[in-house]
N, C-alpha and C positions, 0 to 999 in steps of 0.2 A: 575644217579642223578647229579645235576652240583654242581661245587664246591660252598658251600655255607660259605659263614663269619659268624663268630661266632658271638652271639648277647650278648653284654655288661650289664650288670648289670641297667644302664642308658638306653640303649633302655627298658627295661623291665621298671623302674620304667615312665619315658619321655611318653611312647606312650602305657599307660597301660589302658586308655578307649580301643583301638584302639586293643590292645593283646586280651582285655576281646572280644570284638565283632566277633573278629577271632576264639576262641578259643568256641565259641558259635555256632559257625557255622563249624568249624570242628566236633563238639561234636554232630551238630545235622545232619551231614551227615555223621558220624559213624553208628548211633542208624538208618536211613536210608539206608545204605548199609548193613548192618547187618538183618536188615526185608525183604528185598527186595531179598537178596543172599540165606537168608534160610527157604524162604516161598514165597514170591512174596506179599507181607503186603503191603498196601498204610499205609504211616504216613500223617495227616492232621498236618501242625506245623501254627500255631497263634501268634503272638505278638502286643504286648498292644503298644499306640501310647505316652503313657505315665506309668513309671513305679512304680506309687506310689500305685499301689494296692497290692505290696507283692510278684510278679511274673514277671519273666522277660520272659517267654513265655509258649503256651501251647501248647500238643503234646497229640492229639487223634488218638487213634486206635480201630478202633469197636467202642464200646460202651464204653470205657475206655478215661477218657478227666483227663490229668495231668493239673495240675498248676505247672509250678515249677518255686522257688527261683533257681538263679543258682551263685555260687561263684567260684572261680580260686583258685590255689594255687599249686604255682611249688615248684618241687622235695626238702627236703631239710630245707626247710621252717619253720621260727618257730611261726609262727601262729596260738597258741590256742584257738581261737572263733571265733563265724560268729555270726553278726550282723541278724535276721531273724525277716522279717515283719509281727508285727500280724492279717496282713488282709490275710496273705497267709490260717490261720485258717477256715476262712469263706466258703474258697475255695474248690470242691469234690475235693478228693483225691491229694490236697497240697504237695508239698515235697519239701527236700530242696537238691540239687545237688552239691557235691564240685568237681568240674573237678580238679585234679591234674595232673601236664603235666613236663616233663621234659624243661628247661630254654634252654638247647640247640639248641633241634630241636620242640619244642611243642608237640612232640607223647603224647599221654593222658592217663591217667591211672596210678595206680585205680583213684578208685573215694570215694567219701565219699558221705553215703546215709543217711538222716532224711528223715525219714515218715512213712508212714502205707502199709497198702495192697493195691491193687485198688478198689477202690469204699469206702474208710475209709479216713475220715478227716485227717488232721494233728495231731502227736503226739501233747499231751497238753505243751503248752510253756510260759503258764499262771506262772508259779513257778519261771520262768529263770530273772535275775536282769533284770532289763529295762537299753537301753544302754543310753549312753549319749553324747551330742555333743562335739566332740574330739577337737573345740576352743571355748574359754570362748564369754560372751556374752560384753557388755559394760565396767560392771564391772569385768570381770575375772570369771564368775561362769559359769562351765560346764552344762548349764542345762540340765533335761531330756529328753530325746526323747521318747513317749510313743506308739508310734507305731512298736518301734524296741526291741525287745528281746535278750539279750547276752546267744548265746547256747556253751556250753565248747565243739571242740574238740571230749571230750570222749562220748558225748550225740549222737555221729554220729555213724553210724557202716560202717566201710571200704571194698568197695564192689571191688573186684581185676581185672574186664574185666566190656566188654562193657553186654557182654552173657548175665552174671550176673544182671548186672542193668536191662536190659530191662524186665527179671524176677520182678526184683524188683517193676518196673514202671507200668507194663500189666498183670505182669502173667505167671505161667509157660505156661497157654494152648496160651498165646498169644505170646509166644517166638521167635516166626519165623521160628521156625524146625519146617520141614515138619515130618508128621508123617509116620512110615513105614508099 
């Protein structure tokens, strides 16, 4: 591998659309080589041309069609909420995805999983505060944003490999292991 430079703090925040995109596509040619290595699986991967319905892309296999939110978060990090769209609700089998990755070299993992089974709506998020706009308006008032839900952190359960997720996502029988 060639010598690589170490990436600053300021590249991570400066070019952090540009991390999340990468780190999107890293993540969905994991869950791709992962299917393909221990089954020969085709993934169908979808993205929306605009991202205000709750999902930043969908990932079908068989008869199994993910919506997923997906959010970032390296090693370390003290980040206790995700912001989560309540149109993602609407959505079969919704979820929400926190790629965590090490800042150094972006290896990924674990992850942090909100959702359900496949073929099960979004856990209910009707409870969770509604977020709010992080600058004030005119007069200084952070107003509501009612399409965003603030989920803590502990609302997530932390899934430790890629294996694991894609259980989580398809299913054991849709796993990618072949069967002996």
């Amino acid at each position: 591998m060639p010598n690589i430079k170490a990436l600053n703090v300021a590249d991570h925040s400066l070019h952090s659309s540009y991390r999340e995109m990468l780190l999107e596509h890293l993540f969905v040619g994991e869950v791709m080589r992962h299917l393909w290595v221990s089954g020969g699986k085709r993934l169908e991967i979808l993205k929306p041309q605009v991202d205000d319905t709750g999902y930043d892309l969908v990932l079908e296999l068989g008869q199994i069609v993910r919506h997923i939110q997906h959010k970032t978060s390296f090693g370390g990090s003290t980040v206790r909420r995700f912001n989560i769209n309540a149109g993602l609700a609407v959505k079969p089998s919704g979820c929400v995805i926190c790629i965590q990755f090490k800042k150094e070299n972006l290896d990924l993992g674990p992850f942090l999983w909100f959702g359900a089974a496949p073929g099960k709506p979004l856990l209910d998020i009707s409870g969770f505060p509604t977020a709010k706009h992080t600058k004030g308006n005119a007069k200084g008032v952070k107003t509501q944003r009612p399409n965003l839900k603030v989920v803590p952190y502990s609302a997530f359960e932390q899934v430790p490999d890629i294996d694991q997720l894609i259980v989580k996502l398809f299913g054991a029988q849709n796993d990618g292991k072949r069967s002996q």
